[in-house]
C-alpha positions in Angstrom: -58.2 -15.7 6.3 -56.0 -14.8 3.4 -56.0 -17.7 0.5 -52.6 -18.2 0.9 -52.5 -18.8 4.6 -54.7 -21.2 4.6 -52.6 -23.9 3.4 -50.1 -23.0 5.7 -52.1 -23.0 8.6 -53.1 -26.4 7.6 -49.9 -27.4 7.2 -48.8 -26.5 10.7 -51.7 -28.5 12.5 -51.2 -31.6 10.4 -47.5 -31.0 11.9 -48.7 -30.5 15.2 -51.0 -33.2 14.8 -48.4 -35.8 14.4 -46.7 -34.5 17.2 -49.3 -35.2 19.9 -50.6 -38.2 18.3 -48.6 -39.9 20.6 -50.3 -38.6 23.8 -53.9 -38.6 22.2 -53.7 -42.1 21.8 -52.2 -42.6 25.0 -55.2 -40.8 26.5 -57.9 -42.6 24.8 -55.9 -45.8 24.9 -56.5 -44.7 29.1 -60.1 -44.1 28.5 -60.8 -47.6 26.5 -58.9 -49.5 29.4 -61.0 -47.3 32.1 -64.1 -48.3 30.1 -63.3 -51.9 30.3 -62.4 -52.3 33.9 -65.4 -50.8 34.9 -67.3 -52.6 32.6 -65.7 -56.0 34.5 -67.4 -54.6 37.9 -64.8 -52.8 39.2 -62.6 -49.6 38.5 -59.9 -48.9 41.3 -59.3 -45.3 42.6 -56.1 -44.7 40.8 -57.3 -45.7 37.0 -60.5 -43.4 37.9 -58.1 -40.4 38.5 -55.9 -41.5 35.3 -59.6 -41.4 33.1 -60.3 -38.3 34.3 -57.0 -36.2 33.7 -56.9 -38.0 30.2 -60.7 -36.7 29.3 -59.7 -33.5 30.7 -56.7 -33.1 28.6 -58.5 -34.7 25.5 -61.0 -32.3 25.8 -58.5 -29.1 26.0 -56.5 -30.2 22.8 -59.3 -31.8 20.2 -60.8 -28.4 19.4 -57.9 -26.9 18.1 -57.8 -29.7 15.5 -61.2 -29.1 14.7 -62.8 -32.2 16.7 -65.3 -30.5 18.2 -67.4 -33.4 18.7 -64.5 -35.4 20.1 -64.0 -32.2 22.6 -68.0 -32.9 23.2 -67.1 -36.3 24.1 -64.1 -36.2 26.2 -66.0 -33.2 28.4 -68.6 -36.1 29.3 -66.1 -38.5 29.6 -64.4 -36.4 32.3 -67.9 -35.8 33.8 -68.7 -39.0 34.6 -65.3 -40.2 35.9 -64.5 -37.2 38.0 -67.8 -38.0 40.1 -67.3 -37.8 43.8 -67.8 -41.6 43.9 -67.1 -44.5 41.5 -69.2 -44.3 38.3 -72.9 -45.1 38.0 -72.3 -49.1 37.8 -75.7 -47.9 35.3 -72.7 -46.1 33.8 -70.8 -48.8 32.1 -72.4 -49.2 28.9 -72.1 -45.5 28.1 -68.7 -45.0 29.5 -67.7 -48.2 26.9 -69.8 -46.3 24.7 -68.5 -42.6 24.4 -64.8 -43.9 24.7 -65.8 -46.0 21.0 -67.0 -42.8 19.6 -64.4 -40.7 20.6 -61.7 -43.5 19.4 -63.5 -42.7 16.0 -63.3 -39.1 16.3 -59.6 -39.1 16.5 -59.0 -41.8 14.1 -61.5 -39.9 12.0 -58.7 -37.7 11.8 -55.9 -39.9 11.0 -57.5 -40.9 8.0 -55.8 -39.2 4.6 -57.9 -36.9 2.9 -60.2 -38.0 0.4 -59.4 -36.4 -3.6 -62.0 -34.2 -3.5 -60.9 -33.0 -0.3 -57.5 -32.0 -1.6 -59.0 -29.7 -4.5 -58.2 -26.2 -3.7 -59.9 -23.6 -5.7 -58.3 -20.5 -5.1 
């Protein structure tokens, strides 16, 4: 990539970033309440469905911010909500689990970059 389109390509996904923000956090703010009602002994039909189209969407968009592992994440997330049945009740501590890691993942992101980050030699 040309020098000089670097920071511009940057500059558009930081944009873009703030734009979806919104919805990521909506979604993992989906997963994290998922997580917890399961964790409680019980996770009803509808909030199983709602997990598993937020995973799924989490999982299309992270990549193109560079979050592979949170892509990684949400992928297994979606796995083991859109099971046939409820979730493993064997489940719970990793579905609590994977949701904390990926909460990091996209907060990881939030986070402003550090000074030596923002060098640019060029």
């Amino acid at each position: 990539m040309d020098s000089r389109a670097q920071p511009l390509m940057s500059d558009a996904l930081d944009q873009m970033w703030s734009r979806f923000l919104p919805q990521l956090e909506e979604r993992v703010a989906t997963l994290e309440a998922a997580a917890a009602t399961f964790a409680a002994g019980s996770l009803p039909a509808d909030q199983q469905a709602a997990a598993t189209a937020a995973a799924h969407k989490l999982a299309g968009v992270l990549g193109t911010f560079g979050l592979t592992e949170g892509t990684l994440l949400a992928r297994e997330l979606e796995k083991l909500y859109s099971c046939q049945s409820r979730p493993d009740p064997a489940a719970g501590t990793q579905l609590t689990a994977l949701t904390a890691q990926l909460r990091a993942v996209v907060d990881s992101r939030n986070q402003p970059p550090s000074p030596r980050q923002q060098l640019h030699f060029g």
